[in-house]
C-alpha positions as CSV (number, residue, x, y, z in Angstrom):
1,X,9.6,213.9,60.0
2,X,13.0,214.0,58.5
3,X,15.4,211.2,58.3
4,X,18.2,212.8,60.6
5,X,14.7,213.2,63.1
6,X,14.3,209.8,62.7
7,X,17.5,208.5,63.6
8,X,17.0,210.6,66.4
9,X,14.0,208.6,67.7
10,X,16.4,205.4,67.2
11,X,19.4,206.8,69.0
12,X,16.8,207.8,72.0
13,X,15.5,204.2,72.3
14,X,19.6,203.0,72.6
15,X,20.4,199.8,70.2
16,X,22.1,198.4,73.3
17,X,18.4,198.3,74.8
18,X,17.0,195.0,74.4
19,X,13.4,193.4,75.7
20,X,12.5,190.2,74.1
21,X,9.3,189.5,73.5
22,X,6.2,189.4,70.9
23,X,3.2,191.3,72.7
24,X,4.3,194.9,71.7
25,X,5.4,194.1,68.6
26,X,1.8,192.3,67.7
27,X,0.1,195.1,68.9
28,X,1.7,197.7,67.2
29,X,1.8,196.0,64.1
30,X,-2.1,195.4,63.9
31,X,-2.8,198.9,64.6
32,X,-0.8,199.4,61.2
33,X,-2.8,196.9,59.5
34,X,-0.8,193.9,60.3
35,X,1.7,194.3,57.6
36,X,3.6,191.4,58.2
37,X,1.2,189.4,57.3
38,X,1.2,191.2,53.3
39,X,4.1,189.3,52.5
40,X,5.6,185.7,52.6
41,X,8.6,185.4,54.6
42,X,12.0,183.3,54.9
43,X,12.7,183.4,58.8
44,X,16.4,183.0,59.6
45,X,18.2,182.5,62.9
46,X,21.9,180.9,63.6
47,X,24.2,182.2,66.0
48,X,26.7,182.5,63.0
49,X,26.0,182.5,59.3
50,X,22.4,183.7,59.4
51,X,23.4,187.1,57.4
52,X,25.2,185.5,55.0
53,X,22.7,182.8,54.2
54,X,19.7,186.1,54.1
55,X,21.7,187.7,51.4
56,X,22.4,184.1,49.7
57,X,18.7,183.8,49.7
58,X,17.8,186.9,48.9
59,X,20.4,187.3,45.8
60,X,18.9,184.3,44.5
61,X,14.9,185.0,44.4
62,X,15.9,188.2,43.1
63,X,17.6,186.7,40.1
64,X,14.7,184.6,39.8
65,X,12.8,187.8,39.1
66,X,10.4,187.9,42.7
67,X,10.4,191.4,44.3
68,X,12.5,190.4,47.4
69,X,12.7,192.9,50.8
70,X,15.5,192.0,53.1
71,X,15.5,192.6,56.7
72,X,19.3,192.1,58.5
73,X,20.7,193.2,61.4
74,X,23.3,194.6,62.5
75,X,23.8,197.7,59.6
76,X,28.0,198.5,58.8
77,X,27.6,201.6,57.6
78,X,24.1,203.2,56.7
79,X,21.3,202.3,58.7
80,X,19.2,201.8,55.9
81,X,21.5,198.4,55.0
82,X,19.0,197.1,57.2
83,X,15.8,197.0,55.0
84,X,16.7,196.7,51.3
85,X,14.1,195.2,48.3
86,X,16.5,194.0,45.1
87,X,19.1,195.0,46.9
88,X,18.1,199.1,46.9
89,X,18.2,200.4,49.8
90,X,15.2,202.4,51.5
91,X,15.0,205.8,51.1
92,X,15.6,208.5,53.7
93,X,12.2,210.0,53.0
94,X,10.8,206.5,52.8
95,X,12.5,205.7,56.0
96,X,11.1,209.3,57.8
97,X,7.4,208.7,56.4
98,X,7.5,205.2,58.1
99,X,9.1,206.0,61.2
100,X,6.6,208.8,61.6
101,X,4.0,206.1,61.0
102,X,5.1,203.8,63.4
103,X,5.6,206.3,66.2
104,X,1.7,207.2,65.9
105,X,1.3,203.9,66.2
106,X,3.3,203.8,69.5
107,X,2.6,207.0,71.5
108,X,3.7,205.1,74.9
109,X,7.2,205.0,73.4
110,X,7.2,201.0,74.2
111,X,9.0,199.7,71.5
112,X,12.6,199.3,71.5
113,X,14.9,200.2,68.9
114,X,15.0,197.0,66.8
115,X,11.3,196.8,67.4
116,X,11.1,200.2,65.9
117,X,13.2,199.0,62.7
118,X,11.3,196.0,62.6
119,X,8.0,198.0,62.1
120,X,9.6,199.9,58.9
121,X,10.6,196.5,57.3
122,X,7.4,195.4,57.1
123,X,5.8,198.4,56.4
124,X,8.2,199.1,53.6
125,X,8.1,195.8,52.0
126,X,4.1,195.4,52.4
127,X,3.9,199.4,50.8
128,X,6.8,198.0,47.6
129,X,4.3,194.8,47.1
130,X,7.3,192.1,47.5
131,X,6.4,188.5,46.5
132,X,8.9,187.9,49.6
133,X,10.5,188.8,52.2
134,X,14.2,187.3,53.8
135,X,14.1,188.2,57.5
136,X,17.1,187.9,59.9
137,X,16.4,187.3,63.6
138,X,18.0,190.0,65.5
139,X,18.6,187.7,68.9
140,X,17.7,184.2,69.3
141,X,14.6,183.6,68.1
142,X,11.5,182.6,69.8
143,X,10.7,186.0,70.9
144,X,12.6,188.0,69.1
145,X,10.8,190.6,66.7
146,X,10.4,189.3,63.5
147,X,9.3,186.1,64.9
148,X,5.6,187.6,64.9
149,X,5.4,185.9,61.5
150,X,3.2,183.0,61.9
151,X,3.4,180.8,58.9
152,X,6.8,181.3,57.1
153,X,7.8,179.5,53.5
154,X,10.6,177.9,55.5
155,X,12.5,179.0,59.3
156,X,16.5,178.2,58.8
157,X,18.6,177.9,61.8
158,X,22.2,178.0,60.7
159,X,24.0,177.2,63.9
160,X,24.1,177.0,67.8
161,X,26.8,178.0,69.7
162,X,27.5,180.1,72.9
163,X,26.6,183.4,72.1
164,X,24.5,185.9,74.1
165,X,24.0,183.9,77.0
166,X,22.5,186.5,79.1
167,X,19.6,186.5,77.2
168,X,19.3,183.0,75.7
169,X,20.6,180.7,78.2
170,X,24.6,179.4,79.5
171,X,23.7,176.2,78.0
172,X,23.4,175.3,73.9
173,X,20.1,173.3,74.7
174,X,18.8,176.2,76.1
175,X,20.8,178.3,73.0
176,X,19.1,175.8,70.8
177,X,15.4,176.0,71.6
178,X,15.4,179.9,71.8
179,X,17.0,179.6,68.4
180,X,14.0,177.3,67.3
181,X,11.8,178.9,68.4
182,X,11.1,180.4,64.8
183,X,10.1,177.0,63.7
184,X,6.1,176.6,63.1
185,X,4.1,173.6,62.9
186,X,3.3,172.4,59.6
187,X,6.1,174.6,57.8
188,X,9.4,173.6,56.6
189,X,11.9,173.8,59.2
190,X,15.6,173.1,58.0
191,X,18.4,172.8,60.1
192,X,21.8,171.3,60.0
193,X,22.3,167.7,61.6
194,X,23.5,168.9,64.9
195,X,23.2,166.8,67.9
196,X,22.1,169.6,70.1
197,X,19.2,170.6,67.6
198,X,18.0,167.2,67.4
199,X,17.7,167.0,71.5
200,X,15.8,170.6,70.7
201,X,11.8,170.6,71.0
202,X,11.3,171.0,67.6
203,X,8.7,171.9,65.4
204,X,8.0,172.4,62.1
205,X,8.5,169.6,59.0
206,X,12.2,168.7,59.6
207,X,14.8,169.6,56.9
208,X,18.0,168.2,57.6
209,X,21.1,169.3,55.7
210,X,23.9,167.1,56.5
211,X,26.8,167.9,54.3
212,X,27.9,171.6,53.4
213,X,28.1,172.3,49.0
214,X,31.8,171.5,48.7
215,X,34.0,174.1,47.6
216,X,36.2,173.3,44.6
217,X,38.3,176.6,43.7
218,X,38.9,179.9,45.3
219,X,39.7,183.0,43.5
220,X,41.4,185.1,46.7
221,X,42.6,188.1,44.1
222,X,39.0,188.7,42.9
223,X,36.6,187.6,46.3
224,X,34.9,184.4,45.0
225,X,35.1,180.7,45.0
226,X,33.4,177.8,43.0
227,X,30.9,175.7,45.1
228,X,30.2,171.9,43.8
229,X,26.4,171.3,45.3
230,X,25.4,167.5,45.9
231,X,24.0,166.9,42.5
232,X,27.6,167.5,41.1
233,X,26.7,171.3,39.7
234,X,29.4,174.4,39.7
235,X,28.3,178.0,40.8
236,X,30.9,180.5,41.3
237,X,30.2,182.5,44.6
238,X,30.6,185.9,45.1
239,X,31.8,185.3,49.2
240,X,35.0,183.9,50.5
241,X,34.7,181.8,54.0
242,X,34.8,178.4,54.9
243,X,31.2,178.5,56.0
244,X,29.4,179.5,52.8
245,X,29.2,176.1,51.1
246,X,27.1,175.7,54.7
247,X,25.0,178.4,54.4
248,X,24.5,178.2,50.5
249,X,23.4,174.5,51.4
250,X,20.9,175.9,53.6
251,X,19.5,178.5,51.6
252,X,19.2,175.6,48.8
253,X,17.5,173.3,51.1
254,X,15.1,176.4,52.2
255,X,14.0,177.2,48.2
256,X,13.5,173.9,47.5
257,X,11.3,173.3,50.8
258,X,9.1,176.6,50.1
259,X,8.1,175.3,46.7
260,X,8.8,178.2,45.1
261,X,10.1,178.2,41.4
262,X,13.8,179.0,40.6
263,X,15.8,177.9,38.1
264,X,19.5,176.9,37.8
265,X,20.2,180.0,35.9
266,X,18.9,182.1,38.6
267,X,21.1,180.1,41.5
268,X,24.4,181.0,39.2
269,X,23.2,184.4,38.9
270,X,22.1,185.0,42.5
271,X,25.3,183.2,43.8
272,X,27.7,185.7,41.2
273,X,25.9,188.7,42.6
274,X,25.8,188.2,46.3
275,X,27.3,191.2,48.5
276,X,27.8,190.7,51.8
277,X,30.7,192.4,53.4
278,X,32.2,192.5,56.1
279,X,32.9,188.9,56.0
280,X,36.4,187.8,55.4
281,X,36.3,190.5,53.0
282,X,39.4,191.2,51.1
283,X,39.8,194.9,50.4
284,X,43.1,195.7,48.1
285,X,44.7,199.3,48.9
286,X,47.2,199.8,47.0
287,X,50.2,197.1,47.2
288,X,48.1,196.6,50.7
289,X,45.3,194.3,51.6
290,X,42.6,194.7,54.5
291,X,40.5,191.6,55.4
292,X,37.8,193.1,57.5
293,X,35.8,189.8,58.9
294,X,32.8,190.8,61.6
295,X,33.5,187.8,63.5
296,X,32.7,187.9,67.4
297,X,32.2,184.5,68.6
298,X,34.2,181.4,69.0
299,X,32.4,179.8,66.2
300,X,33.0,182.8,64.0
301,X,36.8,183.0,64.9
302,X,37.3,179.6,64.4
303,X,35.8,180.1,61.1
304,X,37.7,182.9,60.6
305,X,40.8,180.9,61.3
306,X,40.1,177.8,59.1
307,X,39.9,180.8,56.2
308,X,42.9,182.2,56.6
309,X,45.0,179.0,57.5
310,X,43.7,178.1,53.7
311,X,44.1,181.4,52.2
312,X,47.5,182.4,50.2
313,X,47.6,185.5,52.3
314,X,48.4,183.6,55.8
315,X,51.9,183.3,54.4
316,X,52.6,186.3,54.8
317,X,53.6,188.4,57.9
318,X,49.8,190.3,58.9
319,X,49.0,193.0,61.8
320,X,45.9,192.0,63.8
321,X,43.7,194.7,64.4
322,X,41.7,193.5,67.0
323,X,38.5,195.0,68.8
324,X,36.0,193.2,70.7
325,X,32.7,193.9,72.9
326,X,33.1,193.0,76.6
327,X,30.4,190.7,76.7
328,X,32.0,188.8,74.5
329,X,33.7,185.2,75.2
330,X,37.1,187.6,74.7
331,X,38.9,184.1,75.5
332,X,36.9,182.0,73.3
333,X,37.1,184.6,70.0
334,X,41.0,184.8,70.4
335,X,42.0,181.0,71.4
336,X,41.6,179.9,67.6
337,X,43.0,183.2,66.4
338,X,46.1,183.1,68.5
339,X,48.5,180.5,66.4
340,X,48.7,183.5,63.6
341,X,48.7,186.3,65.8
342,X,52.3,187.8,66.1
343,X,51.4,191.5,65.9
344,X,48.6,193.0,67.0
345,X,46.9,196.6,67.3
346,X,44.4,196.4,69.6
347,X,41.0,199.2,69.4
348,X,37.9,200.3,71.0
349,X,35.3,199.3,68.7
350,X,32.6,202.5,68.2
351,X,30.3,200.8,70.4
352,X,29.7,201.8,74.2
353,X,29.7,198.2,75.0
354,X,33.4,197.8,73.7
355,X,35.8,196.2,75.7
356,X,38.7,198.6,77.2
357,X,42.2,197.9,74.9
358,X,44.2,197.9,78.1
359,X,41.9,194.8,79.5
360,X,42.3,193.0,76.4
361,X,46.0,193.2,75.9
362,X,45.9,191.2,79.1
363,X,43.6,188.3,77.1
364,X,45.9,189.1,73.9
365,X,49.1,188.6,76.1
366,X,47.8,185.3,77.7
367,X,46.6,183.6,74.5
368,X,49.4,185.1,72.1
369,X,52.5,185.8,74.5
370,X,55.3,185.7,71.7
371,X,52.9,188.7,69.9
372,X,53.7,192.5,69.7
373,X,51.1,194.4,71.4
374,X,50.4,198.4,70.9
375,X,47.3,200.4,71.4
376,X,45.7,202.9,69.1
377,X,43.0,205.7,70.0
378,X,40.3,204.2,67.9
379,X,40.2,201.7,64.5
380,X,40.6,204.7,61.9
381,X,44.1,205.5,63.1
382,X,45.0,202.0,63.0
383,X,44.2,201.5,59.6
384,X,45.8,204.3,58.9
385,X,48.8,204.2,60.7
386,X,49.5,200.4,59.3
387,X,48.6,201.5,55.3
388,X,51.4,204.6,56.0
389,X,53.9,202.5,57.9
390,X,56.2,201.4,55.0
391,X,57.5,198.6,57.4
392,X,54.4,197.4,58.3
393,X,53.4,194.4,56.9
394,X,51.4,194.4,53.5
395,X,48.7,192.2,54.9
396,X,46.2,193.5,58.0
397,X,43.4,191.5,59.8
398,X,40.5,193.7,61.6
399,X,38.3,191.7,63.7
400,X,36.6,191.0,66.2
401,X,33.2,193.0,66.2
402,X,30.5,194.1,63.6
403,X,31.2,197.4,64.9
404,X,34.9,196.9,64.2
405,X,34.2,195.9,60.4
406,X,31.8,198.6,60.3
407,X,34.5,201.1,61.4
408,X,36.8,199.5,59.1
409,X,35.1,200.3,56.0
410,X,33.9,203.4,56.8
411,X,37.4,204.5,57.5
412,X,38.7,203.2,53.7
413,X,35.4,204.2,52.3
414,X,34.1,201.4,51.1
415,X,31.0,201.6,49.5
């Protein structure tokens, strides 16, 4: 099988597919040998933060010299983002030779599309001998895909907040215990000290965090900030966002709760090297600056917002490029964003589940009615049409979707 055969196979089973649920996934994955079961795992699950907090931990063991395999979701640009050990992404003929495995291994075509990327990430890391692996929960958590792992170092759950409600439940108890769902009796289970998670059935050997690593300095010109943990240390973080003293705090609590071994020098090493964009990510073109920030919940926008009102850059006049899906809490993602919003471009994300630009100018109009609106065809002409524009303000916001920020680096070529 070839790589472009294999994405294929994926773009057959449709991403926007989803049936939750553990049965398939356990048989399939014991007819390859149960390869999930090679490899200890960090199970992670939030409705915001969860990424960020994977490649936290992830950055870290690696510097602590274990063989780490990563397993996010969604990818920005390169499907293989999704299933990385030390960082190195796996290869298209590594990718081909699994896929082709895993289809053998499910010749009634039940799996879905996660399901089927799920299969590669454990076969990968299990074939690469990792000493661990950092997996990201695609949706919720107690029966999504990767929660098949039955004993994990530690399960994190970052956050609860409205988010997917079709799946997981209009309320954040309901949120909440699908979310905890990853937890397993007798394993560490850390969380932060939110009311709703402490109303959740729980299980699992509690770890509380209560306060987020405070954050003492931030570098906006070169993407990092210094983070003061509870014991009074300094580590300079390569991430901006309000959020990340949270999520390093979780990923410390997680370490220390798995008993594995890492030192100091390994935190200030893993924290300097983490890449994660896509997250208030500050790109400089030229005498122009893009922040390209994936956030598409109220959570993440009010997130979003508390970064900017803090950042230098909010000073400044700034175009919103905005793009979000339409099954989205459109209301909810724009109602913290609207203060700042004065012009905006609004986009059809590059997803088939994108909300129409003509129905939300009438949310952009109604939360920001002093703002310019426009439409363009798609986010590439945006972004191009603002860095041309000699008039146009120096600073631009894109947001509102992964599949936004995704489209918004692929169209400056990041890489």
């Amino acid at each position: 099988m070839t790589f472009a055969a294999a994405l294929a196979v994926l773009e057959e089973r449709q991403e926007t597919k989803i049936v939750l649920g553990l049965d398939r996934v356990r048989a399939h994955l014991a007819a390859l040998g149960d390869p999930h079961l090679a490899v200890p795992a960090f199970h992670v699950a939030g409705t915001n933060g969860k990424g960020s907090t994977c490649a936290i931990l992830s950055s870290v063991l690696t510097a602590a010299g274990y063989r780490t395999g990563l397993f996010i979701s969604p990818h920005l640009l390169d499907i293989r983002e999704r299933i990385t050990v030390d960082g190195r992404k796996i290869s298209e003929a590594e990718f081909a030779r699994l896929m082709a495995r895993a289809l053998r291994a499910d010749r009634r075509k039940r799996l879905t599309y996660f399901e089927l990327l799920t299969s590669i990430a454990f076969q990968h890391f299990a074939a690469k001998r990792c000493d661990v692996m950092v997996l990201e929960t695609g949706l919720g958590g107690r029966l999504d895909a990767t929660n098949v792992v039955p004993a994990p170092l530690a399960a994190i759950v970052t956050s609860v907040d409205y988010d997917h409600q079709a799946y997981l439940g209009d309320t954040l108890a309901s949120i909440a215990r699908q979310k905890t769902g990853i937890f397993k009796a007798g394993r560490p289970a850390v969380r932060p000290d939110l009311p709703v998670l402490r109303r959740a059935a729980l299980r699992g050997d509690q770890v509380v965090v209560r306060s987020p690593w405070k954050t003492v300095s931030v570098d906006w010109s070169r993407g990092r900030q210094v983070l003061r943990s509870p014991s009074g240390r300094r580590f300079a973080l390569s991430l901006l966002g309000s959020r990340q003293g949270h999520n390093a705090a979780m990923a410390r609590a997680a370490l220390e709760a798995s008993g594995l071994d890492v030192s100091e020098a390994a935190w200030a090493r893993g924290l300097g090297a983490v890449r994660w964009p896509g997250r208030f990510h500050a790109i400089k073109l030229g005498k122009k600056t893009l922040i390209v920030d994936g956030g598409h919940n109220p959570e993440a926008a009010r997130a979003l917002a508390a970064t900017w009102r803090s950042s230098p850059l909010s000073r400044k006049p700034a175009r919103w490029i905005l793009g979000i899906m339409k099954d989205k809490d459109t209301r909810g993602v724009l109602s913290p964003l609207a203060p700042f919003i004065k012009e905006a471009v609004l986009v059809r994300p590059p997803s088939p589940r994108a909300l129409d630009p003509l129905e939300l100018s009438a949310f952009v109009r109604r939360a920001a009615p002093k703002a310019h609106v426009t439409i363009e065809r798609d986010p590439a002409t945006a972004i191009d049409a603002w860095r041309k524009d000699k008039k146009a303000p120096r600073v631009a916001v894109c947001t509102g979707s992964l599949y936004l920020a995704g489209a918004a680096l692929k169209a400056v070529k990041y890489k």
